[in-house]
NUKOL-715990 format. One line per field, with one value per atom (N, C-alpha, C, O, CB): x, y, z; residue number from 1; atom name. Coordinates in Angstrom, 1 decimal. Glycine has a CB too. Example, Ala and Ser with C-alpha at 12.3 -4.5 7.8 and 13.67 -1.06 7.14 Angstrom:
2
xx	(13.2:12.3:13.2:14.2:11.3:12.8:13.7:12.9:13.4:14.1)
yy	(-5.7:-4.5:-3.3:-3.3:-4.5:-2.2:-1.1:0.0:1.1:-0.6)
zz	(7.8:7.8:7.8:8.5:9.0:7.1:7.1:7.9:8.0:5.7)
seq	(1:1:1:1:1:2:2:2:2:2)
atom	(N:CA:C:O:CB:N:CA:C:O:CB)
//
This chain:
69
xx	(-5.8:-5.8:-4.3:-4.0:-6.5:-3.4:-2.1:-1.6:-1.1:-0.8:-2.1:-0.9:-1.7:-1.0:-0.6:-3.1:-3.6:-2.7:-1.8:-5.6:-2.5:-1.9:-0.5:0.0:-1.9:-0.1:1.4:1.8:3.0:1.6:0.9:0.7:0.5:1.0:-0.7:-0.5:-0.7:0.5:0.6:-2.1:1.6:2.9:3.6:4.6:3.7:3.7:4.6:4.6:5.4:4.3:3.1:2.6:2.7:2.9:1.6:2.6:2.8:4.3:4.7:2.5:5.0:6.9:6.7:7.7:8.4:6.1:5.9:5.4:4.6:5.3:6.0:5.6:6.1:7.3:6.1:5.4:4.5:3.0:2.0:4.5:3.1:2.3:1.3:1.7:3.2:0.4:-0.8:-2.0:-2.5:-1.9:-2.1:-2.8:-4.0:-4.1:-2.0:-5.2:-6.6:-7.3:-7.8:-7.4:-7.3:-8.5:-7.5:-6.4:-10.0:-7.8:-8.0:-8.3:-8.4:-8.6:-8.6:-9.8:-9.0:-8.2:-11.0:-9.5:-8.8:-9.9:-11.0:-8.2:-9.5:-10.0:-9.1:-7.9:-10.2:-10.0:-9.0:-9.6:-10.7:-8.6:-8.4:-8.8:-7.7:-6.5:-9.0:-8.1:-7.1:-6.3:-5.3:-6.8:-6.4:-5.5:-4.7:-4.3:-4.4:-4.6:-3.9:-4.6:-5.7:-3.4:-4.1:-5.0:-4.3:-3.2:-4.9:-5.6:-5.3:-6.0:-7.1:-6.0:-4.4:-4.6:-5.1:-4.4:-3.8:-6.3:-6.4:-6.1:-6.7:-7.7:-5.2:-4.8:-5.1:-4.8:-3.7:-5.7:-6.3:-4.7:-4.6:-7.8:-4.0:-3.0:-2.8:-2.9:-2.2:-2.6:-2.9:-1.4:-1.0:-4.4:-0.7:0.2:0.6:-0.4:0.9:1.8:1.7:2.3:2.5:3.0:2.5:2.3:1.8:1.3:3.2:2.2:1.1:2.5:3.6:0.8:2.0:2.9:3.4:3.0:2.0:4.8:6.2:5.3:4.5:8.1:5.6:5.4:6.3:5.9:5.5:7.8:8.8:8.5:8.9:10.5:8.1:7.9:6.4:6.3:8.1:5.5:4.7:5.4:5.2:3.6:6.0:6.5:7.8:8.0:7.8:8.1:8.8:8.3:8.5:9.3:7.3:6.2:5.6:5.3:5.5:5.1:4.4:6.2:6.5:3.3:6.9:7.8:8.2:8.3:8.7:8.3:8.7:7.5:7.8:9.1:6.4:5.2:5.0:4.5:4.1:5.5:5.7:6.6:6.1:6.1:7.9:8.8:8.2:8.3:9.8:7.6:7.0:5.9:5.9:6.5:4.6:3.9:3.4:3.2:2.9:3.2:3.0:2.5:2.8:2.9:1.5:0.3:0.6:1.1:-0.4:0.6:1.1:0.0:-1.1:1.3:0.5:0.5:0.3:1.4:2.2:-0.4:-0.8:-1.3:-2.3:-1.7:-0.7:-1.0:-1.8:-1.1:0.9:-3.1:-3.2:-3.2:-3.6:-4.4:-2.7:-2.1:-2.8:-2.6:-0.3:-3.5:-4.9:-4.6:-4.7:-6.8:-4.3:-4.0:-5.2:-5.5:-2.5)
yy	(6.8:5.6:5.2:4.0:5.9:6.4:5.9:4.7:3.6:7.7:5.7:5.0:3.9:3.0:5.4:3.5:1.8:1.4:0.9:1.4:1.3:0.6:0.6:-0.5:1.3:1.6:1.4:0.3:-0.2:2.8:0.0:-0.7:-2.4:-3.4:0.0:-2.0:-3.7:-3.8:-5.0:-3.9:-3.2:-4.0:-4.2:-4.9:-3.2:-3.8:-3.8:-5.1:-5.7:-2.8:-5.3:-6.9:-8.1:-9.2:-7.0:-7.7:-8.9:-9.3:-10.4:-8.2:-8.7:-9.0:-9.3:-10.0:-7.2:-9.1:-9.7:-10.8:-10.8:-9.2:-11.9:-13.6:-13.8:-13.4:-14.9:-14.5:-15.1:-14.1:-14.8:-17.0:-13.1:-11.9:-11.4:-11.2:-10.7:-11.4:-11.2:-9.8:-9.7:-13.2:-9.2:-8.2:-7.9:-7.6:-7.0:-8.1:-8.8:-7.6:-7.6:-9.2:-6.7:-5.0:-4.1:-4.5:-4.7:-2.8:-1.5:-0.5:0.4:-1.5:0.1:0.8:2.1:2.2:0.0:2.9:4.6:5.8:6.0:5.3:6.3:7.7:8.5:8.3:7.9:10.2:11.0:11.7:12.2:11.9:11.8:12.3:13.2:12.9:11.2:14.9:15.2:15.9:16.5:14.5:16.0:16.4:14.9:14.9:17.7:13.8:12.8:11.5:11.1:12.4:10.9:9.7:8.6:8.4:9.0:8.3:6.6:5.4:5.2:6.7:4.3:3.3:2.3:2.0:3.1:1.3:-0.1:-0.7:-0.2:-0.7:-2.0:-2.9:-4.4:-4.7:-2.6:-5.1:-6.1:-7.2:-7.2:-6.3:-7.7:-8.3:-9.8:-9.9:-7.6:-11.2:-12.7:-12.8:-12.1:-14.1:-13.9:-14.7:-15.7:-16.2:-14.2:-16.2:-17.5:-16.5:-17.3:-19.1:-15.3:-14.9:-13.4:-12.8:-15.1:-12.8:-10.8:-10.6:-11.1:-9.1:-9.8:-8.6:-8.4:-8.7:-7.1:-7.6:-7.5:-6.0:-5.6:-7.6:-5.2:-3.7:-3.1:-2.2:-3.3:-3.3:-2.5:-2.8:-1.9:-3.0:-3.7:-3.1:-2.5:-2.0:-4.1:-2.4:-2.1:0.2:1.0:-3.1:0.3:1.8:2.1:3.1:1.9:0.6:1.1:1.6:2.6:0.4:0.7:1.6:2.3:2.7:1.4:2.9:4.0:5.4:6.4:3.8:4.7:6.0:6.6:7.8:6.0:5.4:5.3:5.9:7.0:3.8:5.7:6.5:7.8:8.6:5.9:8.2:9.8:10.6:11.6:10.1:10.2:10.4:10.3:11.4:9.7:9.3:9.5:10.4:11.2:8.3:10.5:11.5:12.9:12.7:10.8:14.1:14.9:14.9:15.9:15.6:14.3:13.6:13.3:12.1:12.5:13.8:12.6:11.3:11.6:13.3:10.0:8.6:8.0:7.7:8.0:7.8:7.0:5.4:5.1:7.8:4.7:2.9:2.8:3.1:1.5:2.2:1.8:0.4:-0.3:2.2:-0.1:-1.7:-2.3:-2.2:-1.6:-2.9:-3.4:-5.4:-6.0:-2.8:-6.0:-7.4:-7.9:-9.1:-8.1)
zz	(-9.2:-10.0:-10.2:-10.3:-11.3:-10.4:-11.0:-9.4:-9.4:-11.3:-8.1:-6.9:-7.2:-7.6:-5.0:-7.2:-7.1:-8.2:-7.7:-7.4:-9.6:-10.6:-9.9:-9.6:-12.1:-9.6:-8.9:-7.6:-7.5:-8.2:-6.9:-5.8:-6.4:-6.0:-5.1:-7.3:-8.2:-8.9:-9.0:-9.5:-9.4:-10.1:-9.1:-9.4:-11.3:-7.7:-6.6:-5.9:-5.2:-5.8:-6.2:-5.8:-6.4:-5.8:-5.8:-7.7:-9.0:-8.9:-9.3:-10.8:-8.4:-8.1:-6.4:-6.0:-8.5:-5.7:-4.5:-3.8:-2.9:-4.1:-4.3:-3.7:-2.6:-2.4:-4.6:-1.5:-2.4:-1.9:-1.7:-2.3:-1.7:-1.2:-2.3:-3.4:-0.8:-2.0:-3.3:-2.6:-1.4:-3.5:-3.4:-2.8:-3.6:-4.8:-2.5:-2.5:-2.5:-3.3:-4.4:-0.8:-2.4:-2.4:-2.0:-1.6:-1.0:-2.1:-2.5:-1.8:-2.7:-3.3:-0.6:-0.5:0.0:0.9:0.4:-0.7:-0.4:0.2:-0.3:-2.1:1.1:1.7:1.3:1.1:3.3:1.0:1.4:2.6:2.6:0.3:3.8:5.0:5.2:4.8:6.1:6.2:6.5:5.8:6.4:6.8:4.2:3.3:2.8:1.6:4.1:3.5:3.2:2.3:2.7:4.5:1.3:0.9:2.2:2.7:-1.1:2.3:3.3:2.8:2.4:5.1:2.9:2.2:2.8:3.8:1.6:2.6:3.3:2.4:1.4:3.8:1.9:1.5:2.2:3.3:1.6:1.5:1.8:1.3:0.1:0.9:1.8:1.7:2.3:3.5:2.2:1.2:2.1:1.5:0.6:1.7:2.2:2.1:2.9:3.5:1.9:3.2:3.8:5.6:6.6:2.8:5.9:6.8:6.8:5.9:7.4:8.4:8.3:7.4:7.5:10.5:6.5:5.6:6.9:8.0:4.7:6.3:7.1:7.2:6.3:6.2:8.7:8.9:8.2:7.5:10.4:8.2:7.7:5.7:5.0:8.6:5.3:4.0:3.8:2.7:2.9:4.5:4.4:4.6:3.8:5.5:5.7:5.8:4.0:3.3:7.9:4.1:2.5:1.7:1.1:1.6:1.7:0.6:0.4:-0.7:0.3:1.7:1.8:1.7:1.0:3.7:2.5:1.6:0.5:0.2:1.7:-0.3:-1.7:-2.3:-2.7:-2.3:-2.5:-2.9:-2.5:-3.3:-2.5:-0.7:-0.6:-1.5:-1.9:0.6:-1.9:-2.8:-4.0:-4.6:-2.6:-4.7:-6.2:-6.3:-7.2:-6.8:-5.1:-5.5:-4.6:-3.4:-5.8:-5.1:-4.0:-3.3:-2.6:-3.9:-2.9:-2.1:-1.1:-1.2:-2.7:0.2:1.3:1.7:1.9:2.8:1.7:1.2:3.0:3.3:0.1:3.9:4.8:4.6:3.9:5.3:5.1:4.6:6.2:7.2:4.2:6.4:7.8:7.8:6.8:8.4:9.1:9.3:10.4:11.6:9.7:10.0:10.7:10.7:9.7:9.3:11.8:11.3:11.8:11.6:11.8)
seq	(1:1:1:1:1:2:2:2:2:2:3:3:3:3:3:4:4:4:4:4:5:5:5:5:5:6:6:6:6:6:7:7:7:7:7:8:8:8:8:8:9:9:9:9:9:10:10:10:10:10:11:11:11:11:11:12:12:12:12:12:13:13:13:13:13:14:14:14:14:14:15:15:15:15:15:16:16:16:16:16:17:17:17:17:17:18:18:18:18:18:19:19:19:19:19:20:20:20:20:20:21:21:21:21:21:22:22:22:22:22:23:23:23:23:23:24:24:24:24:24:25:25:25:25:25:26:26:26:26:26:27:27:27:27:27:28:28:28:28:28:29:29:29:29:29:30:30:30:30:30:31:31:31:31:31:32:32:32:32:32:33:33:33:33:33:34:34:34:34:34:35:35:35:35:35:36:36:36:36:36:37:37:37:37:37:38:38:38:38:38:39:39:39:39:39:40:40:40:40:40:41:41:41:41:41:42:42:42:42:42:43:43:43:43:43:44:44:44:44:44:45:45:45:45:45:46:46:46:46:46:47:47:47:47:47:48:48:48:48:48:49:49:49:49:49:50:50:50:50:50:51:51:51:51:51:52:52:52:52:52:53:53:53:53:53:54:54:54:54:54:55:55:55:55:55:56:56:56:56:56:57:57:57:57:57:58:58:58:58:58:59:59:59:59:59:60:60:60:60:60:61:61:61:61:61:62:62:62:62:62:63:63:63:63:63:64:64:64:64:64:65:65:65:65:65:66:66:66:66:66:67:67:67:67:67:68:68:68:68:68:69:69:69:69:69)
atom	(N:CA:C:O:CB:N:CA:C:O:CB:N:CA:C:O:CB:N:CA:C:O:CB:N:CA:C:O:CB:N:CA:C:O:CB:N:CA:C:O:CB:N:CA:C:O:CB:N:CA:C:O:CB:N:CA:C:O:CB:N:CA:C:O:CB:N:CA:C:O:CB:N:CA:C:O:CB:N:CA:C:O:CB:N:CA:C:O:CB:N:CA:C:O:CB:N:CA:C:O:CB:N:CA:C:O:CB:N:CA:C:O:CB:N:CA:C:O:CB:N:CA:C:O:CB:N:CA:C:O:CB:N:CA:C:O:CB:N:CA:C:O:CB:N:CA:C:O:CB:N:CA:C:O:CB:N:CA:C:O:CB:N:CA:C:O:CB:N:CA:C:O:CB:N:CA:C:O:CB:N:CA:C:O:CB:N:CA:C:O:CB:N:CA:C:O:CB:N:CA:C:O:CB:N:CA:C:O:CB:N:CA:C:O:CB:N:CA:C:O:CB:N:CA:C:O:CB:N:CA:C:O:CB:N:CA:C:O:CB:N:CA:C:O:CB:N:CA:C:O:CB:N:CA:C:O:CB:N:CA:C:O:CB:N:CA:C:O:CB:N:CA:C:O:CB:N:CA:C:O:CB:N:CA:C:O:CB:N:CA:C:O:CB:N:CA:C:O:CB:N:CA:C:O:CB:N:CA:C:O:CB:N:CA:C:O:CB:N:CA:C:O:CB:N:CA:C:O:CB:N:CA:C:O:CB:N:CA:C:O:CB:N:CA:C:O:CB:N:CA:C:O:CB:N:CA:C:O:CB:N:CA:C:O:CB:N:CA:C:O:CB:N:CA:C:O:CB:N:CA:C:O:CB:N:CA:C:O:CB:N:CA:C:O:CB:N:CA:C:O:CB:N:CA:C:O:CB:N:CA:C:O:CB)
//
């Protein structure tokens, strides 16, 4: 619950990028993230890997984002 709240304030400062859904597995030992993401183009790949770093670094959990356009 904390990384989804974490993910929604990351967005609310992210224009003009708005993030739709949510949807988490845990697979593998790893949570994996689907992010439903609209804006006026595809989410950048390289902040999409920022984020997933910056979240490996905050939690011990290893953090997978999958990038489905």
């Amino acid at each position: 619950q904390q990384v989804r709240a974490d993910l929604k304030a990351v967005f609310r400062q992210e224009n003009p990028f708005e993030l739709v859904n949510i949807n988490v597995t845990h697979l593998d030992d790893k949570f994996h993230f689907l992010m439903e993401i609209v804006g006026p183009e595809v989410y950048p790949y390289d902040r999409v890997k920022a984020l997933e770093s910056h979240l490996a670094q905050t939690y011990s959990e290893p953090i997978v984002f999958l990038c489905i356009e």
